[in-house]
C-alpha positions in Angstrom: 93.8 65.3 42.4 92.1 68.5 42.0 92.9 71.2 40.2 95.3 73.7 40.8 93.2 77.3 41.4 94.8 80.8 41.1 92.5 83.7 42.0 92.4 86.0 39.4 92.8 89.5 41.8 95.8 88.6 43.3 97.2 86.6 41.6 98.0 83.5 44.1 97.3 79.8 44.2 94.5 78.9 46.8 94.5 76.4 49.4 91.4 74.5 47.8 88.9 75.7 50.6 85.8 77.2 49.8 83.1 78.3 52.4 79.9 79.7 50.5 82.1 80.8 47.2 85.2 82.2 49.4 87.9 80.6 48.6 91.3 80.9 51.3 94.5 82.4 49.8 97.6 79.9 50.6 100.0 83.0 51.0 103.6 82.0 52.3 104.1 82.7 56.6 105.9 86.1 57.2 109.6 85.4 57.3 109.6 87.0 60.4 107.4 84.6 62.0 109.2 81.8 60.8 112.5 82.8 62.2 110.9 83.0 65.2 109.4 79.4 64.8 112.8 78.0 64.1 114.7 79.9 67.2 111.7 78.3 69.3 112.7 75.0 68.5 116.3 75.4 68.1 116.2 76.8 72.2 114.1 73.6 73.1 116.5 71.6 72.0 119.4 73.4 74.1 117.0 73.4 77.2 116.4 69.7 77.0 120.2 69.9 77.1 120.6 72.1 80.2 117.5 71.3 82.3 115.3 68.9 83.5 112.9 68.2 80.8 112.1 64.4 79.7 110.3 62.0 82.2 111.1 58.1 82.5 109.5 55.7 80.1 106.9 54.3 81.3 107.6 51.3 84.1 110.5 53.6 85.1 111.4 56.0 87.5 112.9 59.6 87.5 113.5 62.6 85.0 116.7 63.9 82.4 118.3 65.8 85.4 119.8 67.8 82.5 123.7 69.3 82.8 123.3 72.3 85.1 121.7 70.2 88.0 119.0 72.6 88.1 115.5 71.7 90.7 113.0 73.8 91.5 112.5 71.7 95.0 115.8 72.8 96.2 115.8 76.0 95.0 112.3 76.7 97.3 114.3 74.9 100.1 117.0 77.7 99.6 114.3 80.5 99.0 112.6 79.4 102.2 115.8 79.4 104.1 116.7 83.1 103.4 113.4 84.1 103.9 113.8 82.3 107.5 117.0 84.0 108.4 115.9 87.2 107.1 113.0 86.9 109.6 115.2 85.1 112.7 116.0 88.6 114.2 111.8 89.7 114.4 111.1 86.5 115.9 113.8 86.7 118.4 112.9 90.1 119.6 108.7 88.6 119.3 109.7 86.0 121.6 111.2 88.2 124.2 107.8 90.7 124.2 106.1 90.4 127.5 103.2 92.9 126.2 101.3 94.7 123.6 103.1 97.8 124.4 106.3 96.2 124.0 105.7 94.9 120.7 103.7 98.5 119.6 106.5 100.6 121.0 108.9 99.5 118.3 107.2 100.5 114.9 109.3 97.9 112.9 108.5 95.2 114.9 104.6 96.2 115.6 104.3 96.1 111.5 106.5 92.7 111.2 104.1 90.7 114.4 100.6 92.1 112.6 102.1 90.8 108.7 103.0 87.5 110.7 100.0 87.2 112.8 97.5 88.1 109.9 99.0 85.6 107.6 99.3 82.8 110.2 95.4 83.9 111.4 94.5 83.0 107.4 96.2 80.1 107.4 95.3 78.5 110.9 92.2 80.6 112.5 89.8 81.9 109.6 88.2 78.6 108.5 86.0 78.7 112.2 86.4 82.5 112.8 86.5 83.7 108.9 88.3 85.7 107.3 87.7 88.9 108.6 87.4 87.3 112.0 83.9 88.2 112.5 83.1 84.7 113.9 79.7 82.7 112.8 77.1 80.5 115.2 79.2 78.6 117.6 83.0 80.6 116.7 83.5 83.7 118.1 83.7 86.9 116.9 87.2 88.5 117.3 86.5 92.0 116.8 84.2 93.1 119.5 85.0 93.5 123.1 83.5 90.5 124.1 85.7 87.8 125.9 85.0 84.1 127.5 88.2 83.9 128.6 89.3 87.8 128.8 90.4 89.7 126.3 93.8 91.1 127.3 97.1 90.4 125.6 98.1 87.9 128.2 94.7 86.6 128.1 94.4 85.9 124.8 97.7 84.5 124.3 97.2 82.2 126.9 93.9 80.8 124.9 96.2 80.1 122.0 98.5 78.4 124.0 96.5 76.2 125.3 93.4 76.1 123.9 89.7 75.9 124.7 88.0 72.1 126.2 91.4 71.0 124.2 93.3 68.1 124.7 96.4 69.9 126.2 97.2 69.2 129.9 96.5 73.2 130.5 93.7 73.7 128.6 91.0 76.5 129.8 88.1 74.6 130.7 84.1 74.4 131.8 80.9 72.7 130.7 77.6 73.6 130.6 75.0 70.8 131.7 72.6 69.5 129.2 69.8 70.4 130.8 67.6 68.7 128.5 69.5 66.1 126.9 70.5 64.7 130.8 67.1 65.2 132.3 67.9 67.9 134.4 65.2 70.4 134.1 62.1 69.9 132.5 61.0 71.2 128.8 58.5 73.8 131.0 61.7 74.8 133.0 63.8 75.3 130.3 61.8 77.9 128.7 60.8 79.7 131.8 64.8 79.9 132.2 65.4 80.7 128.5 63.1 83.8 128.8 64.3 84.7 132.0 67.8 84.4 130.4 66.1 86.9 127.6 64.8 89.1 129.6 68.4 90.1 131.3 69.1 91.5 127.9 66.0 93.1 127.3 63.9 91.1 125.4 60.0 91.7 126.6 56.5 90.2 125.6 57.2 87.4 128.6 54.8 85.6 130.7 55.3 87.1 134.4 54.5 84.0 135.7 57.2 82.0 133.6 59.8 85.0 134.8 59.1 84.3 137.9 59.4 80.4 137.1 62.6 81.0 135.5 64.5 83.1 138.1 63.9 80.6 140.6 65.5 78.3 138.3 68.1 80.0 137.2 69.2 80.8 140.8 69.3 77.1 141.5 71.1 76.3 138.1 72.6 78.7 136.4 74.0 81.6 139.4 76.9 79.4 140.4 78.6 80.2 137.0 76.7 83.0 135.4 76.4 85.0 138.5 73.4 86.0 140.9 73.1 88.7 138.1 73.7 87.0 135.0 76.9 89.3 133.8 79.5 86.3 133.4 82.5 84.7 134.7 85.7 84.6 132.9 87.3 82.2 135.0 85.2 80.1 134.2 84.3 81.2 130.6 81.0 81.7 131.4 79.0 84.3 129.2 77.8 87.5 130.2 73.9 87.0 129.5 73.1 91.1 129.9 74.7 92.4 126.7 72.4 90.6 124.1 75.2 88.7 122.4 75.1 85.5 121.8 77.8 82.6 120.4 75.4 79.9 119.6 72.6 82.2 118.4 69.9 84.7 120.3 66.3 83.7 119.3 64.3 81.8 121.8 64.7 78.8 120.3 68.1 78.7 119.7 68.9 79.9 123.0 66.6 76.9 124.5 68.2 74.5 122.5 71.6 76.0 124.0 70.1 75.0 127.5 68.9 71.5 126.2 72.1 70.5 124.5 74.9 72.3 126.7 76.7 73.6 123.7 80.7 72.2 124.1 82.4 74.4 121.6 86.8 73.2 120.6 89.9 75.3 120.2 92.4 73.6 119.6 96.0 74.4 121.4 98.3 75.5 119.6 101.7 75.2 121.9 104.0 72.6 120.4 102.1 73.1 116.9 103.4 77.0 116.6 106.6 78.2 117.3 105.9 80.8 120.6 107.3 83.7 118.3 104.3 83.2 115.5 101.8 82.5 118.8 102.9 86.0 120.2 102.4 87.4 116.8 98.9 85.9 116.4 98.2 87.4 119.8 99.0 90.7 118.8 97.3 90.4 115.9 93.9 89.5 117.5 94.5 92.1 120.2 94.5 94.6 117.2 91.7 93.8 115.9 89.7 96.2 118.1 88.2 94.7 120.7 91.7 94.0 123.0 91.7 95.4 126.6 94.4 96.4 128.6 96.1 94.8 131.3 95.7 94.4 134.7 98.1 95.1 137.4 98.3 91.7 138.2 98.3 90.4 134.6 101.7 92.7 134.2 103.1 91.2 137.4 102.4 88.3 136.2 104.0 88.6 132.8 107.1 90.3 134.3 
């Protein structure tokens, strides 16, 4: 056993450490800190007591339920409840809007359907159209006034609902031919097309012969859905080619492999996976965004 050592300034016994010729005072713990200690393990012993603490041995199954009958699980089921019923009344009065003005009219509700509709768009849209719903290569961007399908409340509304090439018995629907992929056009007529196609949203630098190639084909191929003019069909989804945006990417050769591959882009529906009250408040959400137009007189007749 070693010998006891007491250092000479102070006065106190050491602990028998020494680092490089400093040696560590064995003082006593504050009392303070002590009391403290003990209280700590005097109220673990009383919460093993009231709560659910201890699990099973091992080879069995289940907890010490403890003598209040306290769980987390049901207390979130209660939690979740109130939060429900303290939200019934909003959703009620969501599922009876017909329109954007409806729902903006009424400032309590308009802030309620945008909370709703942004969290549900985080939780159920961002992962294809991001977070900000700026959209990437093959999703849509949200925020500009550029619409497939149309882009007022109604419109969009009826996108969620049913989706996009989706596997719901309503579903908004149209293809675009692999041009390429089938054998329908050659690779020399698919880039005659493609800067055709280009040149409708002013791109230059093309071959006027190849124009002139292109338009011919495009009148065959294309016109029926894009239009004599190239600006677009929404009832059939078909983009506008004039404005210089592009889903699946603008360059030549992303816009030639676009005519190769016939790009088949999925949204899902979301009837029957939503309630309608969180789908109305996702479509008022979107229509915020910016890029929402207004109705038509028939769309309002229609939704009346």
């Amino acid at each position: 056993m070693s010998e006891k050592h007491i250092d000479q300034e102070t006065g106190t016994e050491t602990t028998g450490h020494e680092w490089d010729g400093i040696r560590e005072l064995d003082n006593p713990l504050p009392r303070w800190w002590l009391w403290i200690f003990y209280a700590c393990i005097a109220w673990s012993v009383v919460y093993w007591v009231l709560m659910p603490a201890w699990p099973a041995p091992p080879g069995m199954q289940g907890f010490t339920e403890g003598v209040v009958g306290n769980s987390e699980r049901v207390n979130v089921a209660e939690d979740m409840q109130a939060l429900q019923a303290s939200r019934s009344e909003f959703f009620t009065r969501l599922d009876a809007a017909e329109s954007y003005d409806a729902i903006e009219s009424d400032p309590a509700l308009f802030r309620f359907a945008l909370a709703a509709g942004e969290s549900n768009f985080a939780n159920f849209c961002a992962t294809c159209h991001g977070a900000g719903a700026q959209g990437f290569t093959g999703y849509p961007n949200l925020n500009d006034d550029v619409w497939l399908w149309g882009g007022s409340f109604n419109d969009i509304r009826t996108t969620l609902l049913y989706g996009i090439r989706s596997d719901h018995a309503e579903t908004r629907y149209s293809q675009m031919p692999a041009y390429g992929a089938d054998g329908l056009l050659s690779r020399e007529q698919i880039r005659n097309v493609r800067d055709y196609v280009l040149s409708l949203s002013g791109g230059t630098g093309f071959d006027a012969a190849a124009l002139s190639a292109g338009a011919e084909v495009f009148a065959s191929q294309c016109a029926t859905c894009h239009g004599d003019n190239g600006m677009g069909d929404r009832t059939q989804g078909a983009p506008d080619l004039t404005d210089a945006i592009w889903l699946y990417g603008g360059s030549p050769e992303q816009v030639e492999n676009s005519i190769w591959r016939g790009p088949f882009g999925v949204m899902p529906a979301w009837e029957g996976r939503l309630d309608d009250p969180v789908i109305t408040a996702l479509t008022a959400y979107v229509y915020s965004l910016g890029g929402g137009e207004a109705e038509t007189a028939a769309e309002g007749a229609a939704g009346e």
